[in-house]
C-alpha positions as CSV (number, residue, x, y, z in Angstrom):
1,X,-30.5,-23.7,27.8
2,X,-29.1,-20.3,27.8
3,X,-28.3,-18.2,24.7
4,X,-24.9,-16.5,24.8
5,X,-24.5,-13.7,22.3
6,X,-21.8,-13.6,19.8
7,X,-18.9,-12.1,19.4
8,X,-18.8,-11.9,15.4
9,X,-19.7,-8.7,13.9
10,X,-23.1,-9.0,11.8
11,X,-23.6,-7.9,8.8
12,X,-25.0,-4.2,8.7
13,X,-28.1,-3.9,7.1
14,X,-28.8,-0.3,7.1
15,X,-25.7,2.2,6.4
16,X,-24.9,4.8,4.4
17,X,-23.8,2.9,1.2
18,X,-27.3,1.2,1.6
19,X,-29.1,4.5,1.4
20,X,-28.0,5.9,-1.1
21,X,-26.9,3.0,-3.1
22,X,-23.5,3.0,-3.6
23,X,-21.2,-0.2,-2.7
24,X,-18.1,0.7,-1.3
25,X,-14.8,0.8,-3.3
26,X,-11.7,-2.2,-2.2
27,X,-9.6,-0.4,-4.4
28,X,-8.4,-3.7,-6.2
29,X,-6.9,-1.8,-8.8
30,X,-4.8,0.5,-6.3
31,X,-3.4,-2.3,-4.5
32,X,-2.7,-4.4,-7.6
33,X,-0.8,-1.1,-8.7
34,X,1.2,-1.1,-5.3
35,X,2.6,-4.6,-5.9
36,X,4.6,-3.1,-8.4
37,X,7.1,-0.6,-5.9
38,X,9.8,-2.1,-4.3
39,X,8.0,-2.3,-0.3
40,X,6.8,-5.9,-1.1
41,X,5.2,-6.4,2.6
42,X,3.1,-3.2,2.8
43,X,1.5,-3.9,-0.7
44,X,0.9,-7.8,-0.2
45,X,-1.0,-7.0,2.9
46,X,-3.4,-4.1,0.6
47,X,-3.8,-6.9,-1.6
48,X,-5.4,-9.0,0.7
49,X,-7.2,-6.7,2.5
50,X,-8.4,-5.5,-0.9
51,X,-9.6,-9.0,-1.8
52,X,-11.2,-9.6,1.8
53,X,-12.8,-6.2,1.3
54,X,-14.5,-8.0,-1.7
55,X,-15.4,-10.8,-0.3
56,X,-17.3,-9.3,2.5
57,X,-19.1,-7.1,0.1
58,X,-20.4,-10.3,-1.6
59,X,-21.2,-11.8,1.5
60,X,-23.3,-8.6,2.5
61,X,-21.2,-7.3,5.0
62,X,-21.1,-3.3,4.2
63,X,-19.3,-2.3,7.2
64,X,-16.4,-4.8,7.2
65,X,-15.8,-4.1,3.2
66,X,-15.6,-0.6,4.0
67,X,-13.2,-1.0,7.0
68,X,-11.5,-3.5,4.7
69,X,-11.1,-1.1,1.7
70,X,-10.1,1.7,3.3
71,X,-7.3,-0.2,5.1
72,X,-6.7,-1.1,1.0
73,X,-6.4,2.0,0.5
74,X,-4.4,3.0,2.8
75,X,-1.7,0.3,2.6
76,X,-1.5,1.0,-1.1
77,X,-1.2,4.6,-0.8
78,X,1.7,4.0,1.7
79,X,3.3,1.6,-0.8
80,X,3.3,3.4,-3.6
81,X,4.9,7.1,-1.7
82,X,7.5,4.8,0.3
83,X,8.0,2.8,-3.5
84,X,8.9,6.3,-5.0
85,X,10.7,7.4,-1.9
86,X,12.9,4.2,-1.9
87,X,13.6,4.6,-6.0
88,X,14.4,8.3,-5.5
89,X,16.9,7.5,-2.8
90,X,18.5,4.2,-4.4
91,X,19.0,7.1,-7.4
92,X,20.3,9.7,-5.6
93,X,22.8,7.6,-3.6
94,X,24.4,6.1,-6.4
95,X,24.4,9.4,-8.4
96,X,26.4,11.1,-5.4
97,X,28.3,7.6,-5.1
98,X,29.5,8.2,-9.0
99,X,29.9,11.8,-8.6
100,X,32.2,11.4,-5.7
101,X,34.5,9.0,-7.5
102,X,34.2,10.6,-10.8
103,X,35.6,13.7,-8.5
104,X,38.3,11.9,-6.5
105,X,39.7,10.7,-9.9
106,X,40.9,14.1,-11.2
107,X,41.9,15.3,-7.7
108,X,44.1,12.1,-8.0
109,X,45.5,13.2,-11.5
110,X,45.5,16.9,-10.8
111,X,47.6,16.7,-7.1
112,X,49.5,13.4,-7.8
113,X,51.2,13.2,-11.0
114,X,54.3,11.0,-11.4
């Protein structure tokens, strides 16, 4: 009987988190935070890779909660900038939108009086 070695990625025992005895962060809060911007995709996914990222830190698995909270991070981050980029727009377009026809309305009275 042969033993074939797996493909799964094992828990890291010794890593920098380890030594000096910090757990890394899955940025729960952050991604909880995100769900409130208007890119609903991007911040559902850094809430589950947040909640993974705690998982695998209970499980013992350093590495992955790190890889897992950074990707957290990340998504949330991009949320939240694309959020505020989204809201700025939606605001600017419909401020030009009233502006133009607030505009158009006394060039009507102005150039077109009966």
């Amino acid at each position: 009987m042969t033993t074939q070695p797996s493909l799964a990625r094992q828990p890291s025992t010794l890593t920098e988190a380890a030594l000096d005895g910090s757990k890394p962060r899955d940025y729960l809060f952050l991604a909880i935070l995100s769900c409130f911007c208007p890119l609903w995709p991007i911040n559902i996914v850094a809430l589950a890779f947040s909640v993974m990222s705690r998982n695998s830190l209970q499980q013992g698995n350093v590495d992955g909660a790190r890889r897992l909270g950074r990707n957290a991070m990340i998504l949330s981050i991009v949320s939240i900038l694309g959020g505020i980029a989204a809201i700025a727009a939606t605001i600017a377009l419909n401020w030009g939108r009233e502006h133009w026809t607030h505009h158009r309305r006394w060039t009507v009275r102005l150039f077109y009086r009966p």
